[in-house]
Z-matrix of the N, CA and C atoms (Angstrom, degrees):
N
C 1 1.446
C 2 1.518 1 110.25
N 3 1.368 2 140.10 1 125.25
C 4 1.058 3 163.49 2 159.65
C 5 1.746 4 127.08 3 -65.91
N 6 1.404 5 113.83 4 78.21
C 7 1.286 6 135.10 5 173.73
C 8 1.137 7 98.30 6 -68.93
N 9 1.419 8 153.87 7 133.45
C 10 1.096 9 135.94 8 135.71
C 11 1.604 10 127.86 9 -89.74
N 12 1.086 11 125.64 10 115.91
C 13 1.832 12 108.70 11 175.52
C 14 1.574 13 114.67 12 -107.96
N 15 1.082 14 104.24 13 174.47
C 16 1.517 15 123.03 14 -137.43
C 17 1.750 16 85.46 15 -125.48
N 18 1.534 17 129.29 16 76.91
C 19 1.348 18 154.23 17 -161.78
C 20 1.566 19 98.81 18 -76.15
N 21 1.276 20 120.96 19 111.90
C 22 2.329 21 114.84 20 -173.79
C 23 1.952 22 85.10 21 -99.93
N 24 0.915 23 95.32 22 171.67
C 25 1.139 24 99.96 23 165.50
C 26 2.279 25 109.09 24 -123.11
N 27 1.411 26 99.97 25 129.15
C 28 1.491 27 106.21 26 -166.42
C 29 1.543 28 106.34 27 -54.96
N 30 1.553 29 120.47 28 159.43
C 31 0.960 30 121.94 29 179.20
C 32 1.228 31 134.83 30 -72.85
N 33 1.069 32 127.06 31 76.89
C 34 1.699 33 134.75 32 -168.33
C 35 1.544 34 118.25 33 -40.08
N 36 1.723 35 130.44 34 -10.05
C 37 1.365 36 144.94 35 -141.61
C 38 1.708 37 90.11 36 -82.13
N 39 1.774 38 95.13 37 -40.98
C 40 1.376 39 121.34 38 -151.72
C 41 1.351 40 139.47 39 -138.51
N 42 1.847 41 94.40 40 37.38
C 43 1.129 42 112.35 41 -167.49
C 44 1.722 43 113.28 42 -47.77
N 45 1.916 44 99.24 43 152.02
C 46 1.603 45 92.57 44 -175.28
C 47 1.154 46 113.92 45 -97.63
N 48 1.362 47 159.94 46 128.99
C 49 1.657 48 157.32 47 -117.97
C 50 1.775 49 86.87 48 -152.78
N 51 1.084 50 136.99 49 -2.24
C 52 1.053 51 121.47 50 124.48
C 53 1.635 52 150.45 51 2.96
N 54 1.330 53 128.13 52 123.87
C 55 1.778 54 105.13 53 160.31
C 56 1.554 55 117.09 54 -84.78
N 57 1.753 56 89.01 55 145.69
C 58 1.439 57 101.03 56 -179.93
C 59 1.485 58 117.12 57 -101.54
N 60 1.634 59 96.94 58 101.68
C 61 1.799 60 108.11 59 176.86
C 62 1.343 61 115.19 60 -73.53
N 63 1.485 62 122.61 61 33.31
C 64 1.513 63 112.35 62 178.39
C 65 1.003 64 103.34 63 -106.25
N 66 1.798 65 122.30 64 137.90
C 67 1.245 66 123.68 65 156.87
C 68 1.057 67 130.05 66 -36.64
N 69 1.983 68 120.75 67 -60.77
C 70 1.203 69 137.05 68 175.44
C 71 1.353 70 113.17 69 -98.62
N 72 1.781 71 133.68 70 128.64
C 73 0.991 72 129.34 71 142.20
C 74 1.565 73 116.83 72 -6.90
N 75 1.430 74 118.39 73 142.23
C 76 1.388 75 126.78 74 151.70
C 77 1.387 76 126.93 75 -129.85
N 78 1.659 77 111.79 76 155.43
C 79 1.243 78 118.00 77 -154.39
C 80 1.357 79 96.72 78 -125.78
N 81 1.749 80 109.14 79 127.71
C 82 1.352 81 118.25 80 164.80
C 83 1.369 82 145.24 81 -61.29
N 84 1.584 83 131.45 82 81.42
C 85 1.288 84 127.34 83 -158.28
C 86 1.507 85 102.50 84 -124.30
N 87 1.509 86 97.68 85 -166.91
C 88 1.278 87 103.51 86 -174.52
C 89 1.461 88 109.00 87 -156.40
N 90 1.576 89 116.22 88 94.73
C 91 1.262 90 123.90 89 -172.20
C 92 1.383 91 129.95 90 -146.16
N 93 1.711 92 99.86 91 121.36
C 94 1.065 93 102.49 92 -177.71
C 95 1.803 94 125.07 93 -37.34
N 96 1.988 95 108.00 94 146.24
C 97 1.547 96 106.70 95 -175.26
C 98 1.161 97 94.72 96 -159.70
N 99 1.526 98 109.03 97 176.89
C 100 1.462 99 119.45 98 176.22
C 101 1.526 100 99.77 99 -144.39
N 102 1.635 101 138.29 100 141.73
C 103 1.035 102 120.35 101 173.35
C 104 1.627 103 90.75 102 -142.78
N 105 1.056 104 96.74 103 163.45
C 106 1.742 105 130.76 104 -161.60
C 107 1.540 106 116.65 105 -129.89
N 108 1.093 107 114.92 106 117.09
C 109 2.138 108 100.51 107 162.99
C 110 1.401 109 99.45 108 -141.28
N 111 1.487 110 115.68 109 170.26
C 112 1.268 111 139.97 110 -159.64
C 113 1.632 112 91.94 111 -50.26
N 114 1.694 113 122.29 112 110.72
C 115 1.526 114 128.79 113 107.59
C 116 1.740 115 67.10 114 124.69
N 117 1.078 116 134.37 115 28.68
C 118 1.921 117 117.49 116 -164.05
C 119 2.002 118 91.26 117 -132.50
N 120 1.223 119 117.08 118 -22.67
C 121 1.293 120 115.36 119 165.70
C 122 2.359 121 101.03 120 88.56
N 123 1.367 122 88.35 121 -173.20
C 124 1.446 123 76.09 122 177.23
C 125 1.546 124 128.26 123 -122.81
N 126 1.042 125 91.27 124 147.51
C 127 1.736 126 97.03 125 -166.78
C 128 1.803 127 118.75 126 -106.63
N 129 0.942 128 103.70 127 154.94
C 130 1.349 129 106.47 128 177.10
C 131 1.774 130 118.82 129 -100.50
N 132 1.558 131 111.54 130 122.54
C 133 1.075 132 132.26 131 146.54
C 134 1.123 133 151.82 132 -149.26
N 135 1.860 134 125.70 133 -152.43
C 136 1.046 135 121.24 134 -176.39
C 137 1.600 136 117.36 135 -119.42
N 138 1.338 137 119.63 136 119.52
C 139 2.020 138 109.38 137 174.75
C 140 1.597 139 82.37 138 -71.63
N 141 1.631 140 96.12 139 145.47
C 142 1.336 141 132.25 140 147.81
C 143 1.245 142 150.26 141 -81.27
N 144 1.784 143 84.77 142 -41.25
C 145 1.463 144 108.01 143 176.65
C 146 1.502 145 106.60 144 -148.12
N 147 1.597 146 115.84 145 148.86
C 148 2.116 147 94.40 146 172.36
C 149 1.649 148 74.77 147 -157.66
N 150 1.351 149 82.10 148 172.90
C 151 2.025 150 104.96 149 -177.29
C 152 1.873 151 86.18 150 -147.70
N 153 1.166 152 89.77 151 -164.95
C 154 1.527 153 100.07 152 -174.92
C 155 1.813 154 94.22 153 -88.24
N 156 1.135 155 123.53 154 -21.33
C 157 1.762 156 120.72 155 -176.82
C 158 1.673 157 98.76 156 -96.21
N 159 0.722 158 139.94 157 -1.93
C 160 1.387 159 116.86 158 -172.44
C 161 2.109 160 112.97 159 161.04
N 162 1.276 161 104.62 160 178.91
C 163 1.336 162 104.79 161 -156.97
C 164 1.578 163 112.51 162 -143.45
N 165 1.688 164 133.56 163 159.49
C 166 1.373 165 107.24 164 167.77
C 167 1.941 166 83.43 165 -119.03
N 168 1.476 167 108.63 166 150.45
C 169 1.070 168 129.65 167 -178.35
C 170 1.354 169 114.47 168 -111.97
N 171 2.119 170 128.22 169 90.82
C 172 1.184 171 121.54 170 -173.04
C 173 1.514 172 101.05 171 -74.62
N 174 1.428 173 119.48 172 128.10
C 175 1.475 174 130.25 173 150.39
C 176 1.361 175 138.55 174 -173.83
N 177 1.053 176 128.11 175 170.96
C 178 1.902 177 113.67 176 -143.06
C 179 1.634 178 87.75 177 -100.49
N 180 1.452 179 137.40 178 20.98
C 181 1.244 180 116.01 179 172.19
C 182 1.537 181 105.44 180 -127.64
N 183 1.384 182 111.74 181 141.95
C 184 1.591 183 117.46 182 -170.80
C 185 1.338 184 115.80 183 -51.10
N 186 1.354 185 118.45 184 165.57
C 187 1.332 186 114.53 185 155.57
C 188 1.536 187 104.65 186 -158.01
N 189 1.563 188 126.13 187 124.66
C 190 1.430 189 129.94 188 -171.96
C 191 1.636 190 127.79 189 -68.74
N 192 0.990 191 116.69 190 112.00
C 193 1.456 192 118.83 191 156.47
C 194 1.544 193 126.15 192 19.53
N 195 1.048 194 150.14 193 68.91
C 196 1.736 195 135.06 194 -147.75
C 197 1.177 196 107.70 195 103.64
N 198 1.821 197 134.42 196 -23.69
C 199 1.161 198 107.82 197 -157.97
C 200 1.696 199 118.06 198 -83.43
N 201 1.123 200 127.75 199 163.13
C 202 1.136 201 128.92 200 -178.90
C 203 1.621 202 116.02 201 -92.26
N 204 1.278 203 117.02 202 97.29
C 205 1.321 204 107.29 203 -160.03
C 206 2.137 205 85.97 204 -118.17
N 207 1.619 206 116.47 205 176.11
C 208 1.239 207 147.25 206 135.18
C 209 0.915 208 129.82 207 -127.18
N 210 1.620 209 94.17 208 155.19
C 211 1.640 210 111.67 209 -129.08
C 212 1.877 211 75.59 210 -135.38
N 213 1.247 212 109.90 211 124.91
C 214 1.745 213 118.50 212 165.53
C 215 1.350 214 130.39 213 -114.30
N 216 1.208 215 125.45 214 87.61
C 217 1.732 216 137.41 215 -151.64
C 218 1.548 217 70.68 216 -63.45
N 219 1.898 218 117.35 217 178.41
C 220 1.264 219 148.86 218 -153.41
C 221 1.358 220 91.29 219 -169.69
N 222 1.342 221 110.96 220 135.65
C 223 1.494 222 127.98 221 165.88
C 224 1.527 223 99.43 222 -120.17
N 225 1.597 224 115.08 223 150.38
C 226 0.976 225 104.58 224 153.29
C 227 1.918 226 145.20 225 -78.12
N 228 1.268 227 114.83 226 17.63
C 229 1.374 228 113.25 227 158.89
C 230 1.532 229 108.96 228 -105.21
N 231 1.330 230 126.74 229 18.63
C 232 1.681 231 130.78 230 149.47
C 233 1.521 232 76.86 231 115.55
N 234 0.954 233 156.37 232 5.03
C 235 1.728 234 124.65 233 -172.58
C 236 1.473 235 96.35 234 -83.78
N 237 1.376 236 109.26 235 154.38
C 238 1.387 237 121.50 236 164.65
C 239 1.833 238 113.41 237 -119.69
N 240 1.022 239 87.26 238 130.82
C 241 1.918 240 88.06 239 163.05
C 242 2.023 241 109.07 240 -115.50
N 243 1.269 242 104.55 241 138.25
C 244 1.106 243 124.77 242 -168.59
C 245 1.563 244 108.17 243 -106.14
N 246 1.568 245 109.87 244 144.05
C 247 1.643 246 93.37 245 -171.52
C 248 1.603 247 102.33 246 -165.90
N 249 1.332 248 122.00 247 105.45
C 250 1.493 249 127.29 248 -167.04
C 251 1.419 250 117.69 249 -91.50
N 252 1.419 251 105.95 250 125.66
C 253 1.853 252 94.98 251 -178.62
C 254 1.575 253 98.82 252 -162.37
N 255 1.324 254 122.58 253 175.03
C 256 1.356 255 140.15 254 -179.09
C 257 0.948 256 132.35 255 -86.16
N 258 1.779 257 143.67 256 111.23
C 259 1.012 258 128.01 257 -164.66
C 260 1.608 259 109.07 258 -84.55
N 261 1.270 260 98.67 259 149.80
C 262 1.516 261 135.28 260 -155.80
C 263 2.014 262 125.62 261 -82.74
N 264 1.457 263 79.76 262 -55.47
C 265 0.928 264 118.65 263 158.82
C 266 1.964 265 129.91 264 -175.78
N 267 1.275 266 109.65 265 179.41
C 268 1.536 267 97.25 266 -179.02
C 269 1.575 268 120.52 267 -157.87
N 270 1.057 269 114.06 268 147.99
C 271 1.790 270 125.96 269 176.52
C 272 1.641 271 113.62 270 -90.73
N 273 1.363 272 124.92 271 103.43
C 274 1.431 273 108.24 272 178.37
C 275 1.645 274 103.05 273 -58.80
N 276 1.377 275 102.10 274 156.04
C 277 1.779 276 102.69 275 -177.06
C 278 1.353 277 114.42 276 63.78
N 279 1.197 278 135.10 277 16.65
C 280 1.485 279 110.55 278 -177.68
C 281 1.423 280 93.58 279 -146.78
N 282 1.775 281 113.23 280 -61.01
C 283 1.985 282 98.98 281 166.38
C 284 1.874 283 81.90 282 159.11
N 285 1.322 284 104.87 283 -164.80
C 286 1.426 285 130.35 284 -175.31
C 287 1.133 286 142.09 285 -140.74
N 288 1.611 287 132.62 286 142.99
C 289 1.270 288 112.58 287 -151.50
C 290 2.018 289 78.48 288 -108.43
N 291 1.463 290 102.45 289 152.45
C 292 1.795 291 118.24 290 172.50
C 293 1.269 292 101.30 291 -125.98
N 294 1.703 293 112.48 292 150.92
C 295 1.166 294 134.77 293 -173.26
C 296 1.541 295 78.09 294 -114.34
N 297 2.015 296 106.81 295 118.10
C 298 1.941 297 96.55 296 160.57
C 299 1.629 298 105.24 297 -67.17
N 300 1.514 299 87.03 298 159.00
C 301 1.085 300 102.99 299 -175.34
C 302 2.018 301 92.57 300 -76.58
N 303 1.369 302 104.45 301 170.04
C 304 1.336 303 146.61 302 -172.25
C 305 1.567 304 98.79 303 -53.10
N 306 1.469 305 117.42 304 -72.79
C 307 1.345 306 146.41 305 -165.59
C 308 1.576 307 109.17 306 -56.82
N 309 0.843 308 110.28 307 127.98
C 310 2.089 309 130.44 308 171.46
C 311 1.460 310 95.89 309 -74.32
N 312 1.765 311 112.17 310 121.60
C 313 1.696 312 117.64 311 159.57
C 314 1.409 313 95.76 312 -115.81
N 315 1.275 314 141.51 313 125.77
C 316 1.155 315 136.53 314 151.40
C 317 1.460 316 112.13 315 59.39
N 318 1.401 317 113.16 316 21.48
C 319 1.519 318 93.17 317 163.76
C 320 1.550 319 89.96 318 114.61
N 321 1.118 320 133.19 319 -32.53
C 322 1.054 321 110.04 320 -142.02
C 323 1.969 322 128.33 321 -70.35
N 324 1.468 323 101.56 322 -9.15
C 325 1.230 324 114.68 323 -178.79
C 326 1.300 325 98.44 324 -69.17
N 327 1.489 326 126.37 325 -81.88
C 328 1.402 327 120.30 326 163.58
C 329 1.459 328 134.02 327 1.94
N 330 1.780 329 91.52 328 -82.57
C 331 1.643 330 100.30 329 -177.26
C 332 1.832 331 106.74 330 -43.90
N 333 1.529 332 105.49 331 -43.44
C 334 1.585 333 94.80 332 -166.56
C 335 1.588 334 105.54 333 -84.10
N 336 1.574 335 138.01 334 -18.45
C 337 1.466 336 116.10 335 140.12
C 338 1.488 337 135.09 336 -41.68
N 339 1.357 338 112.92 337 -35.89
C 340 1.525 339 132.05 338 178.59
C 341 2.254 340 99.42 339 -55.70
N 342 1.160 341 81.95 340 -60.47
C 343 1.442 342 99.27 341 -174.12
C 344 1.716 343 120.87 342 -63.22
N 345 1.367 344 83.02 343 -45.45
C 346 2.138 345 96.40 344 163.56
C 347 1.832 346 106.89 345 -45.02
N 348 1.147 347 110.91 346 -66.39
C 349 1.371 348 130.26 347 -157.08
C 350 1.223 349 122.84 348 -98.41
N 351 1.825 350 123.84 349 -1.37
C 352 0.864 351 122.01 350 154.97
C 353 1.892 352 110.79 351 -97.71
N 354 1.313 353 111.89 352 -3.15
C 355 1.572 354 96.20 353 162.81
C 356 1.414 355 145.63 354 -120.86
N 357 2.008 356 84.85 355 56.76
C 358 1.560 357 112.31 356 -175.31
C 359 1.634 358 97.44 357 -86.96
């Protein structure tokens, strides 16, 4: 199956010299999503960034600390990949970064390693 993502390249102006507490590398894209959590309905946005652990989700509606939300990447030939995890932390107005959760649905850890690493 053929995900395609849409690979940015990070901003070099302003590199962050920072430490990096991520398990997994992350990769700068830009792909359409919609995410949903218990009783809040679904919203429309954009991932920014994802690795194989987790993701940042740009969009103008909150989402709390702990909550358990899914998050549904969009390709453009209609496929969707689906991918459940915990938010981390969050920006009102701007969106949230999720840690996926642990647990295998259908592949989906896989498929989105498959997809990480085949669009080097």
């Amino acid at each position: 199956m053929a995900f395609p993502l849409t690979i940015l390249q990070m901003n070099q102006d302003a590199p962050y010299n920072g430490p990096d507490r991520r398990a997994s590398p992350r990769r700068q894209v830009e792909v359409p999503a919609r995410w949903e959590a218990a009783g809040r309905g679904s919203h429309d946005a954009t991932v920014t960034d994802i690795s194989t652990g987790g993701c940042f989700v740009l969009t103008d509606e909150a989402a709390g600390e702990g909550e358990l939300v899914r998050v549904d990447l969009s390709s453009p030939g209609g496929e969707t990949l689906t991918l459940w995890g915990h938010v981390v932390y969050s920006f009102e107005q701007i969106g949230f970064a999720v840690r996926f959760a642990p647990f295998s649905q259908g592949g989906a850890p896989e498929r989105l390693r498959r997809l990480l690493f085949s669009s080097r």
